[in-house]
Backbone bond lengths (Angstrom), bond angles and torsions (degrees), N, CA, C in turn:
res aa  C-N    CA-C-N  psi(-1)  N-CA   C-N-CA  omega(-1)  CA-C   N-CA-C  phi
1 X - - - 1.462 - - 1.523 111.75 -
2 X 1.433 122.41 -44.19 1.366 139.20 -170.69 2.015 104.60 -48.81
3 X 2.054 85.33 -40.98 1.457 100.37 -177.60 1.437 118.46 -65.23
4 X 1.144 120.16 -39.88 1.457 127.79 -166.97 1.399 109.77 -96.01
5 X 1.454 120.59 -10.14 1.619 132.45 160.19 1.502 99.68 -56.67
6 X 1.847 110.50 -66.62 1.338 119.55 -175.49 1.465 116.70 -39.53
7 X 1.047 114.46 -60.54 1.676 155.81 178.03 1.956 93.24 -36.21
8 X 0.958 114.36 -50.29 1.734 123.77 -154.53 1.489 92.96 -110.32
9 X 1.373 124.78 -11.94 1.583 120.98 159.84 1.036 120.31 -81.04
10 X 1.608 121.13 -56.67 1.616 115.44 165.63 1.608 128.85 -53.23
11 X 1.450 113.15 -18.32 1.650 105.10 165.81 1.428 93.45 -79.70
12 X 1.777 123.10 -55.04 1.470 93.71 -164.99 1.704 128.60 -59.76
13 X 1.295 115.06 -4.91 0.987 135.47 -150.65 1.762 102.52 -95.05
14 X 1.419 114.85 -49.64 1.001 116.34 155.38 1.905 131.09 -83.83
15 X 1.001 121.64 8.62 1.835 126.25 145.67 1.410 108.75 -66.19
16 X 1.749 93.96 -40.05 1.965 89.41 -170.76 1.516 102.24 -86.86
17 X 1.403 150.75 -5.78 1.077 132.43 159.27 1.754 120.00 -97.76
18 X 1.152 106.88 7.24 1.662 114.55 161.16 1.633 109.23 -100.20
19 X 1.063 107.67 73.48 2.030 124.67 175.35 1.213 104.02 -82.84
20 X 1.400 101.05 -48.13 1.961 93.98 -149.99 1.624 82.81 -121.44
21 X 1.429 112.82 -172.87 1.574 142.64 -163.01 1.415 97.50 -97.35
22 X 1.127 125.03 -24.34 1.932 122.95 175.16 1.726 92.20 -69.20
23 X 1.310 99.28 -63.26 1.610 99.30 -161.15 1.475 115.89 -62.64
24 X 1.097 130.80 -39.35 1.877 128.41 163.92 1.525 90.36 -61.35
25 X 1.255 142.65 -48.63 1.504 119.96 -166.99 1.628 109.84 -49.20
26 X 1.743 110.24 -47.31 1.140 129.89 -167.45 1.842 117.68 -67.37
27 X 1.723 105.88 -23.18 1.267 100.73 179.42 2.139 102.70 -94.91
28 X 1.456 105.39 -1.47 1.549 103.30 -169.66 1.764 85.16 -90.49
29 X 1.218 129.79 -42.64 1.367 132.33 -159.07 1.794 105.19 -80.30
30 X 1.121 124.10 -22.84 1.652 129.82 -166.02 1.815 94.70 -120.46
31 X 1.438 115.50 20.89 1.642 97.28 152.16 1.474 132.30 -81.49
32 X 0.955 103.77 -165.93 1.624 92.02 -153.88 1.524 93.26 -104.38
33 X 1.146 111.38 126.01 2.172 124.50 -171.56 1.543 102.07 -116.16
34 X 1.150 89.63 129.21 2.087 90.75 165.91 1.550 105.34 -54.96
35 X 1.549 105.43 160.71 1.368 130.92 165.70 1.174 111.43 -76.97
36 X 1.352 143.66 11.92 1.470 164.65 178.67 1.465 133.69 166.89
37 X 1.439 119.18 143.27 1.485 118.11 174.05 1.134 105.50 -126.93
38 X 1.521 117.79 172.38 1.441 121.85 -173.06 1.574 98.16 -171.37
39 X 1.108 110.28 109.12 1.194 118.52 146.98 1.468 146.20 159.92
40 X 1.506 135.70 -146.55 1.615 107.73 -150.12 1.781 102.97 -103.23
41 X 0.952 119.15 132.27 1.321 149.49 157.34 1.225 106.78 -26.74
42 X 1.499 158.56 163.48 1.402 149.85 86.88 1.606 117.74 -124.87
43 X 1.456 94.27 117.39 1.718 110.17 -148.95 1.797 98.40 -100.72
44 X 1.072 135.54 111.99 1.592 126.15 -176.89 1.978 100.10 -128.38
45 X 1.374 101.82 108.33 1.717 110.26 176.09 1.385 98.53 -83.48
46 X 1.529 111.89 137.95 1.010 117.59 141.69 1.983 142.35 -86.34
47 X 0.783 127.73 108.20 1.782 97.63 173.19 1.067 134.31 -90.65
48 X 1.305 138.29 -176.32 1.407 121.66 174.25 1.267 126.34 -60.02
49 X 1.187 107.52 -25.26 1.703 101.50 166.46 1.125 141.73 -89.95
50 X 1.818 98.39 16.79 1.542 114.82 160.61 2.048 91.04 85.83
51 X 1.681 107.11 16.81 1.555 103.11 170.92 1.605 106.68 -75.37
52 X 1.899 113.37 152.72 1.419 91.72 -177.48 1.754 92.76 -133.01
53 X 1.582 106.28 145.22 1.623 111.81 -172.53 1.681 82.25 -107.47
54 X 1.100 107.74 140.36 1.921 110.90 150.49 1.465 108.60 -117.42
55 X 1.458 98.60 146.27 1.476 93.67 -177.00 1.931 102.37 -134.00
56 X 0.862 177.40 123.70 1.469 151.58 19.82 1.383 116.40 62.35
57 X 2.064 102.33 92.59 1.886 106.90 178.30 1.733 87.02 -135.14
58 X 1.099 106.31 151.09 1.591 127.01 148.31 1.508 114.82 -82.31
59 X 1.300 119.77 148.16 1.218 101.96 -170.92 1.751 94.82 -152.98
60 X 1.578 126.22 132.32 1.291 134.66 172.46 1.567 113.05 -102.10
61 X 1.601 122.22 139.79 1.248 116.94 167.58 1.361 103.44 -145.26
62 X 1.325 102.00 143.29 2.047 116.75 162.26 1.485 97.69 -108.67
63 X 1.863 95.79 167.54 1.295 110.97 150.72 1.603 121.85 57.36
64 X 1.293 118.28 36.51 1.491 141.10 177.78 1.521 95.83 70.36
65 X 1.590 127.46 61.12 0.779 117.17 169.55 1.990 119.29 56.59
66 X 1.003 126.60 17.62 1.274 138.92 179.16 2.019 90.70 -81.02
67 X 0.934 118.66 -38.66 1.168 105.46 -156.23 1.451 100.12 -120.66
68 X 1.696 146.27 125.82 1.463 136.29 -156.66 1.547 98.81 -163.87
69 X 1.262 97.47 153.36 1.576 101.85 179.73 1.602 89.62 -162.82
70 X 1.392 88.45 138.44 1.763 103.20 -162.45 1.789 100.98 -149.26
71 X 1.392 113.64 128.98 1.270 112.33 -165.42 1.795 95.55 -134.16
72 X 0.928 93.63 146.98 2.141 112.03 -169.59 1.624 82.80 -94.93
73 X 1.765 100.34 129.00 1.257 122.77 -179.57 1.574 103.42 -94.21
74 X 1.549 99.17 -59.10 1.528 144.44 -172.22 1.495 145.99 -116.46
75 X 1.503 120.79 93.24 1.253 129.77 53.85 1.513 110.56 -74.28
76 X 1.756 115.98 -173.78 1.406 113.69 174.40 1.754 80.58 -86.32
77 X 1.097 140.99 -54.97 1.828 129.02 -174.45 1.273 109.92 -20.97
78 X 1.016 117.42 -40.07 1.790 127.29 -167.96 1.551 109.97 -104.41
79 X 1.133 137.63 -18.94 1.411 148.32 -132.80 2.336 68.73 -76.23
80 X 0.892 108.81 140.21 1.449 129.74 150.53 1.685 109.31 100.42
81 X 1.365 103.91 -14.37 1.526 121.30 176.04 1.890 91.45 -39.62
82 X 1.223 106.69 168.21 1.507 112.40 170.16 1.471 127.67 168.00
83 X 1.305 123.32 146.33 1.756 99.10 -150.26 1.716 82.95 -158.93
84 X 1.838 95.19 130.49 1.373 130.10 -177.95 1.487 120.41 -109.51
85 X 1.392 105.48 114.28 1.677 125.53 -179.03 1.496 99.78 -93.19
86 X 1.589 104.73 135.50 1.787 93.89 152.94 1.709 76.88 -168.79
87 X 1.523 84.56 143.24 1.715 86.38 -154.65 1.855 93.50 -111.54
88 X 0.982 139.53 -144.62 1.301 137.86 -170.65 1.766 106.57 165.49
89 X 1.339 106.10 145.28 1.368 113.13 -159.46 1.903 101.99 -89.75
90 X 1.234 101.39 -22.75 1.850 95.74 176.46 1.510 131.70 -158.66
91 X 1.309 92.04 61.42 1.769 148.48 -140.84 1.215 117.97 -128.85
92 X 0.797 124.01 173.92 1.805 136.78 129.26 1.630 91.01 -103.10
93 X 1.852 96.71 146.21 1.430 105.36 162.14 1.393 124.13 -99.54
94 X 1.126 94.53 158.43 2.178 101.72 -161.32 1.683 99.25 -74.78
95 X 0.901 105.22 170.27 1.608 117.11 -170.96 1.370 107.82 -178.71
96 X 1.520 117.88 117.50 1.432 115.88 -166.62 1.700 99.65 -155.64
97 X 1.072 94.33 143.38 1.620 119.50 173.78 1.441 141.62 -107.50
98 X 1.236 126.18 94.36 1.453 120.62 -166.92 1.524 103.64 -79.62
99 X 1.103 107.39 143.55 2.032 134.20 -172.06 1.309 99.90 -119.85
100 X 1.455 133.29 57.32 1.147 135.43 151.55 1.800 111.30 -1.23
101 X 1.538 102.99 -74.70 1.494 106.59 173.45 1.877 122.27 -50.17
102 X 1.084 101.23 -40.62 1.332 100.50 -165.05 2.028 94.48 -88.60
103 X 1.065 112.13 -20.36 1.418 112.45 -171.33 1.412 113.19 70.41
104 X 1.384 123.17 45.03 1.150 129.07 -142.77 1.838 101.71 -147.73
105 X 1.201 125.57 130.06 1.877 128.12 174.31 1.467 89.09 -110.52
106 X 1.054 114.56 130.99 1.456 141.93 -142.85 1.804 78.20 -124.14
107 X 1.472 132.01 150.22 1.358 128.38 176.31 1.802 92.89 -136.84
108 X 1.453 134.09 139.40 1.051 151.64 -170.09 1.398 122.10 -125.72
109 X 1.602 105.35 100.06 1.521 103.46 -156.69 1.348 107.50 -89.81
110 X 1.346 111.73 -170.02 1.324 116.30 -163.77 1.788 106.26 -77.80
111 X 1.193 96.54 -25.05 1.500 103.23 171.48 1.778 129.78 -60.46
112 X 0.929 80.73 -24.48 2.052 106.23 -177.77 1.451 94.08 -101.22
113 X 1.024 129.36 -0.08 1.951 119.53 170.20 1.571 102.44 -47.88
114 X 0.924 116.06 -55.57 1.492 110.49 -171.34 1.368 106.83 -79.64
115 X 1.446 135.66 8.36 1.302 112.58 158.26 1.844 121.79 -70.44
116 X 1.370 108.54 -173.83 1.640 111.44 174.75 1.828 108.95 -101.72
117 X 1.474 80.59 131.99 1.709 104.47 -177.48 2.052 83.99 -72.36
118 X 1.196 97.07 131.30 1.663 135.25 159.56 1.372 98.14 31.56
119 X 1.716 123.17 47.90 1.730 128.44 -170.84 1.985 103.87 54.48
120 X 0.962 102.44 30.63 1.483 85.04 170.39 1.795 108.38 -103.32
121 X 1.075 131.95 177.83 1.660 127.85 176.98 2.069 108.72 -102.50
122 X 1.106 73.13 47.84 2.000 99.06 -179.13 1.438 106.46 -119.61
123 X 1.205 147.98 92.82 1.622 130.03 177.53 1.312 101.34 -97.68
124 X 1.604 106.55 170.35 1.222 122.58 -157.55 1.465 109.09 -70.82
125 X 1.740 130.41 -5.32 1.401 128.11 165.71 1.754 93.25 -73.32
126 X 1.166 115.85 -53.08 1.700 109.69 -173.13 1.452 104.24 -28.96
127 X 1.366 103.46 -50.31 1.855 93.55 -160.47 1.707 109.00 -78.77
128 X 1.558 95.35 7.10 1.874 74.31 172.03 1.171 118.65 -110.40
129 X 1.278 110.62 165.34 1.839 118.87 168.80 1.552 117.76 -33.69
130 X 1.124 130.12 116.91 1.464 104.42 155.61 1.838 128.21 -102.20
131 X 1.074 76.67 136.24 1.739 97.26 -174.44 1.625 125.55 -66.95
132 X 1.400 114.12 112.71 1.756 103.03 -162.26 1.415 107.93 -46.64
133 X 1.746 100.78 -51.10 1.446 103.05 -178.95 1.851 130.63 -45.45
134 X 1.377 96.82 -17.32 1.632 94.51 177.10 1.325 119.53 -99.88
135 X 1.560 110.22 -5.17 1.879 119.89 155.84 1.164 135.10 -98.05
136 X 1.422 120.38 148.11 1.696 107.63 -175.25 1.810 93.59 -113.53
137 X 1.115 124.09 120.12 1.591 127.02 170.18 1.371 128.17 -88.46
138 X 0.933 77.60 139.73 2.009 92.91 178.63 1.515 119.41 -112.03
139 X 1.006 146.58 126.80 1.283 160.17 169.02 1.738 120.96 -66.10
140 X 1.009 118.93 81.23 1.666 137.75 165.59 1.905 130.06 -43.42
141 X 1.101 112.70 120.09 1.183 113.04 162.05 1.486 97.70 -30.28
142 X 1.785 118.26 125.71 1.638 112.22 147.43 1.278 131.18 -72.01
143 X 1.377 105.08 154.87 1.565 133.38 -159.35 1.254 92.30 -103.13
144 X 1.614 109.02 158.70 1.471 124.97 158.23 1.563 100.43 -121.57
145 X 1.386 105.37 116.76 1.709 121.48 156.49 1.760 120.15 -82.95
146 X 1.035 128.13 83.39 1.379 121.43 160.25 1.786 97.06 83.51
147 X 1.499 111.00 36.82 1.518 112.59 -168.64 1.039 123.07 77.87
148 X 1.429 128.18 1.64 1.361 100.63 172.55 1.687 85.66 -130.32
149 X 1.538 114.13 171.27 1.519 150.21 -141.37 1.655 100.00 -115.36
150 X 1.072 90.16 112.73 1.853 94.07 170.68 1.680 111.80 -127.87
151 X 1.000 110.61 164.47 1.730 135.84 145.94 0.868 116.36 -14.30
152 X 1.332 170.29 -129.83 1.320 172.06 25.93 1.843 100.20 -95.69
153 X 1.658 98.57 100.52 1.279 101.66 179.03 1.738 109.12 -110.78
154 X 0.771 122.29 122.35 1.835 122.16 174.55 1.534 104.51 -87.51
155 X 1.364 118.92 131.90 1.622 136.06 175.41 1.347 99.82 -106.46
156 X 1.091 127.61 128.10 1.476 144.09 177.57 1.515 103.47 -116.62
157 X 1.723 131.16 115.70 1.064 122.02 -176.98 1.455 111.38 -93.73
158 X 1.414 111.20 130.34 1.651 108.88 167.63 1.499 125.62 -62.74
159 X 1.616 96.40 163.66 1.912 97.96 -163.57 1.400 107.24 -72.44
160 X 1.652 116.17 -11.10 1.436 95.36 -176.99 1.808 103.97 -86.14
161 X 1.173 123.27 36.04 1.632 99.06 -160.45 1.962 68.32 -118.13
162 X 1.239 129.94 -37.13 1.302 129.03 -171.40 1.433 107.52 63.90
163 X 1.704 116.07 59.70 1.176 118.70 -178.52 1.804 107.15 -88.11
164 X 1.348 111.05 -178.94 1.614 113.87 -165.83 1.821 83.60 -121.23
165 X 1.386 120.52 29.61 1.735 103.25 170.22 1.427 85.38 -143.76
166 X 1.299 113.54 163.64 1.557 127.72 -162.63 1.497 89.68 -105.51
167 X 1.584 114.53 -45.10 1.683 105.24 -178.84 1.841 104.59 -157.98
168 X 1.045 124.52 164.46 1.326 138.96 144.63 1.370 113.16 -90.85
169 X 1.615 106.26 146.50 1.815 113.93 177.39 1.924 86.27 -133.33
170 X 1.512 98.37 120.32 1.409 105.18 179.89 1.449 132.43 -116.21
171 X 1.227 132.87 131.99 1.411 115.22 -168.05 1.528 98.83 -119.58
172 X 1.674 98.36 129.38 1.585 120.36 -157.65 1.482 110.27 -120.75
173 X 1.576 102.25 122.57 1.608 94.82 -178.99 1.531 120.15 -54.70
174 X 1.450 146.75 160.57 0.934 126.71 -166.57 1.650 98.20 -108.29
175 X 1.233 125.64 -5.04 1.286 132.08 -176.36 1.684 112.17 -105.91
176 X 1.002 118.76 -54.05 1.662 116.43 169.85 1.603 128.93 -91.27
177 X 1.751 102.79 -16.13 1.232 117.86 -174.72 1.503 129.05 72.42
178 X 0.838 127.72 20.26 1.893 166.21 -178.52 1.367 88.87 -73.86
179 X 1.544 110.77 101.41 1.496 114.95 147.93 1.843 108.63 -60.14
180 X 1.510 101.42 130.56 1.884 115.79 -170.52 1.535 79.76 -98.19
181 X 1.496 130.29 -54.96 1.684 125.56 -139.90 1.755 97.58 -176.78
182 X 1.787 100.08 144.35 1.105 102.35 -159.19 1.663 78.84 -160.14
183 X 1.671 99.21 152.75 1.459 114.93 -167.79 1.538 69.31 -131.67
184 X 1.741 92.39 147.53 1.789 118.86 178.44 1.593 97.13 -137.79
185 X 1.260 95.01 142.45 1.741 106.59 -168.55 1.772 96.67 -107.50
186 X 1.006 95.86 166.26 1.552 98.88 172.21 2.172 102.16 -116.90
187 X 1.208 107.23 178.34 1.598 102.69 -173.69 1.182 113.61 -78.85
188 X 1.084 124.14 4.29 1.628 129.54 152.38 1.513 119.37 -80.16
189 X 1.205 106.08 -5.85 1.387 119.47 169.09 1.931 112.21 78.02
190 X 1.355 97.87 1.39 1.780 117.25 168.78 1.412 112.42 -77.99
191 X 1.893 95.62 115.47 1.499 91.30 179.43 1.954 124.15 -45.76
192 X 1.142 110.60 144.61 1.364 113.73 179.89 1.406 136.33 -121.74
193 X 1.632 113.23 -20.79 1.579 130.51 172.51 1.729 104.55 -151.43
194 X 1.424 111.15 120.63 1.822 95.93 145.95 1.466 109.17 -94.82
195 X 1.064 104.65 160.98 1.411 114.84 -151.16 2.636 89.76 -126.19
196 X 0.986 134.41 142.08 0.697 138.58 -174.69 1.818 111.25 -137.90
197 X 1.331 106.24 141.25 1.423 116.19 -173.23 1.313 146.40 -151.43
198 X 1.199 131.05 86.23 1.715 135.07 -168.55 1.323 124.35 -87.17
199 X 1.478 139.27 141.82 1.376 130.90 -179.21 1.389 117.60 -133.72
200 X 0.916 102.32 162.37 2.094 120.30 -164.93 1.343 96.22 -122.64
201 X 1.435 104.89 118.71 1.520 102.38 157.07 1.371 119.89 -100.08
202 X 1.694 83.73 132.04 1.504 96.75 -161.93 1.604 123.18 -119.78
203 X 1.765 119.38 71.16 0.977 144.48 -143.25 1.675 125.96 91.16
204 X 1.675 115.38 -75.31 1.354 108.33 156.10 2.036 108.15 -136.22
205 X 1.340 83.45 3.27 1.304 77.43 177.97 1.801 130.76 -115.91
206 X 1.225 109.09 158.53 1.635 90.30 -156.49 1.635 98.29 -104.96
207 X 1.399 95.22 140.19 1.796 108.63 -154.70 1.424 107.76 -112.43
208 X 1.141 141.57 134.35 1.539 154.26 157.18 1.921 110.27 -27.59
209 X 1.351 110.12 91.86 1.226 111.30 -161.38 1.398 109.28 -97.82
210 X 1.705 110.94 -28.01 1.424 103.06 -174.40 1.862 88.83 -161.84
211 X 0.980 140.96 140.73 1.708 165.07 139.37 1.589 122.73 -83.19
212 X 1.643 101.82 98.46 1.887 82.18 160.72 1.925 92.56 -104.51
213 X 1.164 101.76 -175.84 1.696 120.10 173.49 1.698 95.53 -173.35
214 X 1.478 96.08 122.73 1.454 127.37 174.71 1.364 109.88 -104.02
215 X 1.255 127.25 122.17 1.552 137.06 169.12 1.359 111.73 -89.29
216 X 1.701 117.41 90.35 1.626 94.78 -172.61 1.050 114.60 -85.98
217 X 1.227 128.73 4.81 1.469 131.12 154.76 1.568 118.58 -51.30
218 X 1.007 98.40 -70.82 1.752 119.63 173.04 1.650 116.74 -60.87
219 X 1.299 105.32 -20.45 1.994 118.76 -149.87 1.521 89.62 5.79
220 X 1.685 95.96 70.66 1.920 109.60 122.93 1.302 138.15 -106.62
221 X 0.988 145.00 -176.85 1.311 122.35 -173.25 1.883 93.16 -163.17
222 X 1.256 101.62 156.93 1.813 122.42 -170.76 1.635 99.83 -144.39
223 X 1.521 105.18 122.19 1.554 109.56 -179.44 1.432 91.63 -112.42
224 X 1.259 147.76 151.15 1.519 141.19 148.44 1.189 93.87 -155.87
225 X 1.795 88.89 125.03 1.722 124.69 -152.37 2.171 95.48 -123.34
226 X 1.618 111.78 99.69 1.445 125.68 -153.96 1.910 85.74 -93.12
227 X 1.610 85.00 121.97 1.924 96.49 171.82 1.682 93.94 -122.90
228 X 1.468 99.98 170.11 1.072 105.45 165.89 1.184 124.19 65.51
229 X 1.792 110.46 35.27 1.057 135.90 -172.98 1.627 125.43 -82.27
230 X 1.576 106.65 98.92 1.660 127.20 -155.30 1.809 105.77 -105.35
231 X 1.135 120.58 113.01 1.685 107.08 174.60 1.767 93.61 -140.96
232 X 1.875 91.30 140.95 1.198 119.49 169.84 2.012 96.95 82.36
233 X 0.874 74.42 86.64 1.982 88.71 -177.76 1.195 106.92 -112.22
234 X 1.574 119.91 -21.08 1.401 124.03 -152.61 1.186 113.91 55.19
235 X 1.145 132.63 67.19 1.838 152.12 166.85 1.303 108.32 -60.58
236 X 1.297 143.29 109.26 1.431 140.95 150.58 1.084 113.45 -36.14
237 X 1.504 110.83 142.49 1.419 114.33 170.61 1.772 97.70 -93.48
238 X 1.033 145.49 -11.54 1.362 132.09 142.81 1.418 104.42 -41.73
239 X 1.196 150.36 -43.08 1.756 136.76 178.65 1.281 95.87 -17.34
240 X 1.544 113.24 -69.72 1.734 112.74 -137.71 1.868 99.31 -89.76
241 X 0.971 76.18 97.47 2.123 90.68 168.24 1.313 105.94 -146.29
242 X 1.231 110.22 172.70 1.743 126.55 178.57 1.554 102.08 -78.87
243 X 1.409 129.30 -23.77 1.058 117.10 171.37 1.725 112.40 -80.81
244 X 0.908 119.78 -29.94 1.781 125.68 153.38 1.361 127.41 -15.19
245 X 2.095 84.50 -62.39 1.558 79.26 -170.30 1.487 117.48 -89.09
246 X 1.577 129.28 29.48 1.225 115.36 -166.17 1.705 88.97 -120.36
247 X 1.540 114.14 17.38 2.053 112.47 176.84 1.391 74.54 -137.45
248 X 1.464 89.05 129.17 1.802 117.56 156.43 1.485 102.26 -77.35
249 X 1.307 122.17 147.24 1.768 109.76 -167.82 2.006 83.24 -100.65
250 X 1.417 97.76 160.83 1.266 105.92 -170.17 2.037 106.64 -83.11
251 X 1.146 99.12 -1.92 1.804 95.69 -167.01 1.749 105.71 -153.73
């Protein structure tokens, strides 16, 4: 009994210290992330005319995902394409592209953040970390998703981050803290993507199992559905170099 007293204090205990929009930011940002991920990609665009691209990458990450290297298996057109994250705390973070065809590392400045990673409705801010310190949060009336009751946290990005969205609106489990779905505004303040999200726990930690993102601007849409879900490999941080991305690793 003593146990399940304990047990029914620490949930109540944490509802009562998630009040405000700092503190749910603070329990989504301080969960517990493997020391590495690994694994396979399957990227399918939609367009409005119901055209469909598939795409097939492997993909490595350290260090909460701060650091990633992801190489195009599939189509064979693309097969060797491949693109290196390593982000930095008071910086711009690097972002680079190998052109197999052109024989060429393509470098992606901070200015092109808001373009689209490889035509998908993901741009190159999507794929980075975001930093508490560069959002100010607000705390939302809760939502009901499909019956059940979430969070509704709003991310407001600060001017020094010079982001291309005015805000995120997020819906947060209230028990694991798992963003489910999140609306992204553009600087006109017109919604611009919902963003959709499922997870696998994969040992103790809960892993990125499936992504849609809808452009209702565009009504395009990007599903990428993650197999082959590997954490704690002991990954070198030698992986992520420019010489990296030009060998597909064999396993």
């Amino acid at each position: 009994m003593v146990f399940l007293k304990n047990i029914s204090f620490i949930f109540v205990s944490s509802f009562i210290v998630a009040q405000n929009g700092h503190e749910i930011a603070l329990n989504i940002y301080t969960k517990q992330f493997p020391d590495d991920l690994t694994n396979t990609m399957n990227m399918k665009l939609v367009n409005s005319k119901n055209k469909i691209r598939n795409y097939t990458m492997k993909s490595r990450s350290i260090d909460k995902n701060r650091k990633q290297i992801i190489w195009f298996l599939e189509p064979k057109s693309d097969m060797g394409i491949s693109f290196l994250k390593i982000e930095h705390k008071n910086r711009d973070d690097e972002m680079k592209m190998w052109l197999p065809a052109f024989k060429k590392i393509r470098r992606i400045s901070s200015r092109k953040k808001g373009d689209s990673f490889m035509g998908s409705d993901l741009s190159y801010e999507d794929l980075s970390t975001r930093d508490m310190e560069d959002y100010l949060f607000n705390l939302k009336e809760d939502q009901n998703l499909n019956g059940k009751i979430y969070y509704t946290l709003e991310s407001i990005p600060k001017k020094k981050l010079n982001s291309f969205y005015n805000s995120h609106v997020s819906l947060v489990d209230k028990i694991t803290f798992n963003i489910v779905k999140e609306y992204s505004y553009d600087l006109n303040g017109k919604l611009l993507k919902e963003k959709e999200y499922t997870y696998k726990k994969i040992k103790m930690f809960d892993t990125l199992e499936y992504i849609k993102v809808f452009n209702v601007q565009k009504k395009h849409s990007t599903q990428i559905k993650f197999t082959n879900i590997e954490v704690n490999k002991n990954i070198s941080e030698d992986s992520f170099s420019e010489q990296n991305l030009k060998r597909i690793p064999a396993n």
